[in-house]
N, C-alpha and C positions, 0 to 999 in steps of 0.2 A: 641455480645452474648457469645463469646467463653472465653474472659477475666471473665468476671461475672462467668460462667459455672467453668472454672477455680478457681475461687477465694471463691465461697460461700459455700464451707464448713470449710474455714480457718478465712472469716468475716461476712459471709451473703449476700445475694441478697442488703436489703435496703442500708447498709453502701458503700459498693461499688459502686450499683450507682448512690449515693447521690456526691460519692466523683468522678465520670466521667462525672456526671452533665446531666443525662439522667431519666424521670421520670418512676419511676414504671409502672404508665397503659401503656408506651411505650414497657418497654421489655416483659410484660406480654402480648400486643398486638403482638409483635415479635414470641414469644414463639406460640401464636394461628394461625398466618400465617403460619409459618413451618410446625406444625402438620398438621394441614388443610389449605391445596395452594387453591386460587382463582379457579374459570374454566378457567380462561383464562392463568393463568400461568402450568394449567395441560395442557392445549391446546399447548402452547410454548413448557417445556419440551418435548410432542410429535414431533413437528415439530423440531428442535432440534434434535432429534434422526435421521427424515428420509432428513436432512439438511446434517447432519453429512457422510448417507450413500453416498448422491448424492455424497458427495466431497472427498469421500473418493475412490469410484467408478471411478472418476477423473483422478486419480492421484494424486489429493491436486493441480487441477489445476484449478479450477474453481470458480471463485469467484462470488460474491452475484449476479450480473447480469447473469449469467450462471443456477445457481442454481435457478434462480427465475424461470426460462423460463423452466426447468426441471419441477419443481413443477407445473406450469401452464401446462405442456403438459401433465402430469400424472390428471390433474383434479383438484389439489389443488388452491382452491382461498383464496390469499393469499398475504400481499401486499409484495412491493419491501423493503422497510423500515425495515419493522417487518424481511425478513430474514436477513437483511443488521445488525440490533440489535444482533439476535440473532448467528451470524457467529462471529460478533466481541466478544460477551461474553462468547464464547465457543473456540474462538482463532483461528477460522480459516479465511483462508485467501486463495486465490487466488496466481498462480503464475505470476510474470508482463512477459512478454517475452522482449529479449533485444531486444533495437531497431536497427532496420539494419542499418548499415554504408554507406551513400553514396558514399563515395572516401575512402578506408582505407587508414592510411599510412603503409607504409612500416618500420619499425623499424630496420634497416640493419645498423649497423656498417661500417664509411667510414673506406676506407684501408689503413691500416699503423697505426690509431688512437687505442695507446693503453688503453688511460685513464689516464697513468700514465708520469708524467715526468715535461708533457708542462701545468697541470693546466687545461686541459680543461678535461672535462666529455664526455663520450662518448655519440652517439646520444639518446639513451634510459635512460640517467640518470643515470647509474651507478648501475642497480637493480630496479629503478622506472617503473611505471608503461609506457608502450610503450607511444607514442603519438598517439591522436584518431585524425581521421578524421571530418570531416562536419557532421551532421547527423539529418536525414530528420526532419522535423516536424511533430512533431505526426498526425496535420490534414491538408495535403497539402492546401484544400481548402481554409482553413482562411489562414497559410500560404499565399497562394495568393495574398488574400483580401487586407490583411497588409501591403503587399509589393507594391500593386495597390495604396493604401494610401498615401504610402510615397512617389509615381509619379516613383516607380520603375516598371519595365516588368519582365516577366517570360519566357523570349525569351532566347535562350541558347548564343544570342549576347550581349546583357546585362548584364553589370555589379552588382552584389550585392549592390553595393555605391548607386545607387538611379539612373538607367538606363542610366547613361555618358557612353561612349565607352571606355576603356582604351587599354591599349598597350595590353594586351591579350584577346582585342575581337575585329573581323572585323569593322573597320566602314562602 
């Protein structure tokens, strides 16, 4: 609409767009939507606003599963979807929290190791990003399941490999 809007007093509504390939009773159906919005897209814009406050009230940390549960406890029925729509078209978003590290490592420079001379890079890459640890599974539970699957245990004797004992677990 805003090219046309742009362009029709330099060629006219028809010519333009004949030549973008879009028929007349479409933009003039456009043009009557905008002026006069559905009820339900009046209803959206509202929700949308007290959407906006929840997340904004937040922190900007709360995403559409958060804010759903706000609006349900305030009264509003309303589904999960419809805010989950309406967060994305309005660009908000939820913050992820990082996930915690099971074993960090430690990025410590061995002694003596300058980086320089012998070709080799220092433990951390030289600037790169540290090295990470292990780190949990989002859902330990299925975690579990998977590793029950694969004829592995979850016994702190157990090996990751698929429950063999190896040199660093008791037999």
């Amino acid at each position: 609409m805003t090219l046309v809007d742009e362009l029709r007093d330099r060629f006219g509504v028809e010519p333009v767009l004949r030549v973008i390939g879009v028929a007349a009773s479409t933009y003039y159906g456009w043009l009557t939507q905008a002026a006069n919005p559905s009820a339900r897209r009046r209803k959206d814009a509202e929700l949308a606003v007290e959407i906006a406050e929840i997340h904004d009230v937040s922190g900007g940390t709360y995403g559409s599963p958060r804010v759903h549960a706000m609006l349900c406890r305030q009264g509003r029925r309303v589904g999960r979807k419809r805010v989950e729509r309406l967060m994305r078209e309005h660009g908000l978003q939820g913050r992820v929290p990082a996930q915690e590290m099971a074993h960090p490592v430690d990025p410590v420079e061995p002694e003596g190791d300058t980086g320089s001379g012998s070709g080799q890079t220092a433990v951390h890459g030289g600037g790169a990003e540290p090295p990470v640890g292990r780190r949990r599974h989002p859902d330990p539970l299925r975690a579990g399941r998977v590793l029950a699957r694969r004829g592995a245990t979850c016994s702190p004797t157990a090996s990751w490999a698929g429950g063999a004992p190896t040199a660093a677990t008791p037999t």
